[in-house]
MARNU-596787 format. One line per 5 residues: number of its first residue (from 1); for each residue z, x, y of N, C-alpha, C, O. Coordinates in steps of 0.2 Angstrom, whole numbers, plus 5000, padded with zeros to 4 digits. Layout:
BEGIN
NUM) Z,X,Y,Z,X,Y,Z,X,Y,Z,X,Y  ...
//
This chain:
BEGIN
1) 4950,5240,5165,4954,5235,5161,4950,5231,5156,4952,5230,5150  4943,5229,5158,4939,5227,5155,4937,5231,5148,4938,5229,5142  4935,5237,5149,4933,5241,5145,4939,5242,5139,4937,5243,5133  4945,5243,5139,4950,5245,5138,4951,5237,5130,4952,5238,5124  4949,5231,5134,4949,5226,5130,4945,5224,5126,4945,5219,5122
6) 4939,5229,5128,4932,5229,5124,4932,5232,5118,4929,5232,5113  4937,5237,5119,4938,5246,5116,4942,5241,5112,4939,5241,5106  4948,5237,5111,4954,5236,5107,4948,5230,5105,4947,5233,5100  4945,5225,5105,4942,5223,5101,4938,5223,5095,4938,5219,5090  4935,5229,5097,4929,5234,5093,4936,5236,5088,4936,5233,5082
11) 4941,5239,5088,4944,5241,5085,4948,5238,5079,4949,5241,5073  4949,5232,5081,4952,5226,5077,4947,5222,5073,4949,5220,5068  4939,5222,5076,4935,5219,5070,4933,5224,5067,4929,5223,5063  4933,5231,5068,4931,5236,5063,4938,5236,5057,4937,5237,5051  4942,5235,5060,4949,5235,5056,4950,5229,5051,4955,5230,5047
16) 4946,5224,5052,4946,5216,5051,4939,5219,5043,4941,5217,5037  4934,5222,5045,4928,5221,5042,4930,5227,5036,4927,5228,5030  4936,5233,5038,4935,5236,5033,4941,5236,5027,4943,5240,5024  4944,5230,5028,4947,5225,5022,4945,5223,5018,4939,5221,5019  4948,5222,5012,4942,5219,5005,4939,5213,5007,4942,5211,5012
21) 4933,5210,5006,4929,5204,5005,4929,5201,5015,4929,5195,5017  4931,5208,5019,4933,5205,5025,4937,5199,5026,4936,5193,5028  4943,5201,5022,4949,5196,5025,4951,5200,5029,4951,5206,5030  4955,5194,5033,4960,5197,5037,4966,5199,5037,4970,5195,5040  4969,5204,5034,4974,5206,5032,4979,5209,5038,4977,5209,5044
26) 4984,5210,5037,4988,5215,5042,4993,5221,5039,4996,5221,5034  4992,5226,5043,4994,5232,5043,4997,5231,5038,4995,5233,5032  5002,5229,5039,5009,5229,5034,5009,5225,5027,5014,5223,5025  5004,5224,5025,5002,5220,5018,4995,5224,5015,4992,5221,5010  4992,5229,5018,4987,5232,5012,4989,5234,5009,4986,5233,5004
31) 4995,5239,5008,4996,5243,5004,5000,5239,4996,5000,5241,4990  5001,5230,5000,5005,5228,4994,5002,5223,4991,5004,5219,4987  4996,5222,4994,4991,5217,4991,4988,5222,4985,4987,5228,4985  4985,5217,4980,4981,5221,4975,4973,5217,4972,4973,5213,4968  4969,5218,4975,4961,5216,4977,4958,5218,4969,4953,5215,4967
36) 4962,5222,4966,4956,5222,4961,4952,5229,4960,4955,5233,4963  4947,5231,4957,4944,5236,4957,4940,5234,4963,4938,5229,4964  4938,5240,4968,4933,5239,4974,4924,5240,4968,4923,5242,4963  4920,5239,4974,4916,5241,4968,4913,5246,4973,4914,5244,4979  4910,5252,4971,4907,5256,4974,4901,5257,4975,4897,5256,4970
41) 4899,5260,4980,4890,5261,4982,4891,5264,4978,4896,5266,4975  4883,5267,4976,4881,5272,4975,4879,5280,4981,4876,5280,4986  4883,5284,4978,4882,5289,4985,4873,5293,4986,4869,5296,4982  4873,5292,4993,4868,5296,4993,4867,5303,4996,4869,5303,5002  4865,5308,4992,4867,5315,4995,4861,5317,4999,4855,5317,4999
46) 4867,5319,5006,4862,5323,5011,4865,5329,5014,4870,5331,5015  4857,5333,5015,4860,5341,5016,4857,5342,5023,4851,5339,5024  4858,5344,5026,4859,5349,5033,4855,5356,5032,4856,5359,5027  4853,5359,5035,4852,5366,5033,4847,5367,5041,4842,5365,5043  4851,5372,5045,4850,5374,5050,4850,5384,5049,4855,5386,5049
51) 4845,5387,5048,4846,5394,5046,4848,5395,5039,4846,5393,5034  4853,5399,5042,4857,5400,5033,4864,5395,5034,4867,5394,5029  4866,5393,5038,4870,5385,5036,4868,5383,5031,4863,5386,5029  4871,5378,5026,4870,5373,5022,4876,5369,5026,4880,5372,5029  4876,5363,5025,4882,5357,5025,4878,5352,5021,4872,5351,5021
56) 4883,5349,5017,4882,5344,5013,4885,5338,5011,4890,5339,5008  4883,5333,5011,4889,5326,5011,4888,5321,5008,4886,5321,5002  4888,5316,5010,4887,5307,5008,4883,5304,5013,4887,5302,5018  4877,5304,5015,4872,5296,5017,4876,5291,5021,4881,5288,5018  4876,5289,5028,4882,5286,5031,4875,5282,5034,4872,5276,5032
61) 4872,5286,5039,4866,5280,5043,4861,5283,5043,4860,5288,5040  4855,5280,5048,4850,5284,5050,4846,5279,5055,4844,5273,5054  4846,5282,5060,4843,5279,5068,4838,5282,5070,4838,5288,5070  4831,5278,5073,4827,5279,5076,4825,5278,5081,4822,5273,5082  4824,5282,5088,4823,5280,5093,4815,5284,5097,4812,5288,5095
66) 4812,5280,5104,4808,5283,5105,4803,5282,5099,4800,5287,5097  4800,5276,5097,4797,5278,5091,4788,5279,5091,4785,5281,5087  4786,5276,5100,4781,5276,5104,4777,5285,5106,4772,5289,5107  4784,5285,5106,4783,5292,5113,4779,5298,5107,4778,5297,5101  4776,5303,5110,4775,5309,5106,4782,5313,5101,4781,5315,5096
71) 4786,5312,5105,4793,5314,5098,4796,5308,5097,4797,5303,5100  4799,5311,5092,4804,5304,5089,4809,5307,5090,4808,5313,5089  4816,5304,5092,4823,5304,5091,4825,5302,5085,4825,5296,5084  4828,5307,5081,4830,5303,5073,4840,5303,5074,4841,5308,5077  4845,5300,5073,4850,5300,5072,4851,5299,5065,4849,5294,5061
76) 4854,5304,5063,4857,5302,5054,4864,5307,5054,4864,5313,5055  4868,5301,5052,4876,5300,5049,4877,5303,5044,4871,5305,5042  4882,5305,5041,4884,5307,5036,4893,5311,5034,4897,5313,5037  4893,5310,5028,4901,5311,5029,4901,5319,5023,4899,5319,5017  4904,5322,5026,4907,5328,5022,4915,5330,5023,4918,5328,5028
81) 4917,5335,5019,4923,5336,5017,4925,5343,5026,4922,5346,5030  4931,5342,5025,4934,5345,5031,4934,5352,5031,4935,5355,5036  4933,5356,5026,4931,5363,5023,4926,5364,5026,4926,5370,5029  4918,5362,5027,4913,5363,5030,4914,5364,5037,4909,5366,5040  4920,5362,5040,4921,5363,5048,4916,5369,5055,4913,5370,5060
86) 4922,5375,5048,4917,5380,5052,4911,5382,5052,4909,5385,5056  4906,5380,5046,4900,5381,5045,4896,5376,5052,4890,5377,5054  4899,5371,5054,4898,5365,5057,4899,5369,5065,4897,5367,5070  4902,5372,5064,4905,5374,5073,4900,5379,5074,4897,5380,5080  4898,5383,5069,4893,5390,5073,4884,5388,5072,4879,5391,5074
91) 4886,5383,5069,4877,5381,5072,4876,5378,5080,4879,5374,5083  4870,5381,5081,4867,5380,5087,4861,5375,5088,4857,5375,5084  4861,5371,5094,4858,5365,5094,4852,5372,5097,4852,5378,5097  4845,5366,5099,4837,5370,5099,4834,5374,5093,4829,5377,5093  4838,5373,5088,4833,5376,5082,4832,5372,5079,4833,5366,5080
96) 4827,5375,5072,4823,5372,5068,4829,5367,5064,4834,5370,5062  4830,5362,5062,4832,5361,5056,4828,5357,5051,4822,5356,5051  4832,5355,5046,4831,5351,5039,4835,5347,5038,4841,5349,5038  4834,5339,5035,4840,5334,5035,4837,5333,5028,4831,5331,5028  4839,5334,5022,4838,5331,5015,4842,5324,5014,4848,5324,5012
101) 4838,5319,5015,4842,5312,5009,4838,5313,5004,4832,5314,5004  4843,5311,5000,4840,5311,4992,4833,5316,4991,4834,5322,4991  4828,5313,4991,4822,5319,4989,4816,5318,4995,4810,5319,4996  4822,5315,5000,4815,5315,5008,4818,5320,5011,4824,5320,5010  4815,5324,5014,4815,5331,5020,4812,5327,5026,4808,5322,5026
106) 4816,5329,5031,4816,5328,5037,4818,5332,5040,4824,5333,5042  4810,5336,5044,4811,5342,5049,4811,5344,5056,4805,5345,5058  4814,5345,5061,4813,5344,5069,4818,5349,5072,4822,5353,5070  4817,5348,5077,4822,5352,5085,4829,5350,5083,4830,5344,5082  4834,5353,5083,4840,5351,5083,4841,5348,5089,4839,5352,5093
111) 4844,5343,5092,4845,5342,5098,4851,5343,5097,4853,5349,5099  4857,5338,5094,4864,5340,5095,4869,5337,5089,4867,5331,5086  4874,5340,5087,4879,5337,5082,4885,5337,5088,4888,5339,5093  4886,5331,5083,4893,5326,5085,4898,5327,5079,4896,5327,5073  4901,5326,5079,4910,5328,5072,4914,5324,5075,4917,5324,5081
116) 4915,5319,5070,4922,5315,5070,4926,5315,5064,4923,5317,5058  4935,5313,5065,4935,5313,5059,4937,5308,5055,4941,5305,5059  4937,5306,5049,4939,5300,5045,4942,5302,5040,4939,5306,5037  4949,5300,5039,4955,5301,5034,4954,5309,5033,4955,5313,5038  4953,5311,5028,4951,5320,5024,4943,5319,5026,4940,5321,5021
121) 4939,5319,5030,4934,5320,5030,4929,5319,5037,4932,5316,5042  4924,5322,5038,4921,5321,5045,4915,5319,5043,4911,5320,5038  4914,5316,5049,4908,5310,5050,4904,5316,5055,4908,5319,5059  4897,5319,5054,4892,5319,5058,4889,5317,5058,4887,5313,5053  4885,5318,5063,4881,5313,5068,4875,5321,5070,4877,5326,5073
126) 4869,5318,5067,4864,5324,5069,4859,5322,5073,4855,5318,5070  4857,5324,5079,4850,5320,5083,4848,5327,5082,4851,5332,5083  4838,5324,5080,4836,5329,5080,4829,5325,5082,4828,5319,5080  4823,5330,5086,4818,5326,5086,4811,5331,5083,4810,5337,5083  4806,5325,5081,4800,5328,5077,4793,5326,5081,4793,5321,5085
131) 4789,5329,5081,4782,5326,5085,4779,5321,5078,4780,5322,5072  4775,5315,5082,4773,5311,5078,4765,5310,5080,4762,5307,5078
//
């Protein structure tokens, strides 16, 4: 019961936070409110390349864990289009990869991809570790 009200919280201030200027809007009035032009990031392009894979998208996160130990755990987000799904299904975790943001390379073990999806497009989620 707890978890369920923690779960519906999260969802409401994420729901809360991705309205213009974080107002609080309700459902039934975004579509008829008018905010103005949004203004947009600038996107950051990142590539994937596990073998002969490519996937490639928009810059979402990037997480560092274990930063002590002899390997690093890196976590890096990213959103690409839902056509790349199958390229995304037949790669295999324990190989080499490469993560390009912008013009840094980032090379290690694959450990694992995760895929969600958001509106027309999917979020991954790539954990991959390097010796340091």
């Amino acid at each position: 019961m707890i978890m369920k009200k923690t779960l519906k919280q999260r969802d409401e201030m994420a729901r809360i936070l991705s309205n213009p200027d974080n107002l609080i809007v309700s459902e039934s009035l975004v579509g008829r409110l008018d905010f103005g032009e949004e203004e947009t990031a600038p996107e950051i392009s990142t590539k994937l390349t596990v073998g002969e894979s490519v996937v490639s998208g928009r810059f979402r996160n990037y997480k560092v864990s274990c930063e002590k130990e002899p390997e690093q755990e890196l976590k890096i987000s990213f959103v690409c289009q839902e056509d790349q799904l199958e390229k995304l299904l037949n790669i295999k975790p324990a190989t080499k990869c490469k993560v390009e943001i912008m013009e840094n390379k980032i090379e290690g073990g694959l450990m694992g991809i995760s895929i969600s999806s958001r509106h027309a497009e999917l979020v991954i989620t790539v954990v991959l570790t390097r010796y340091i």
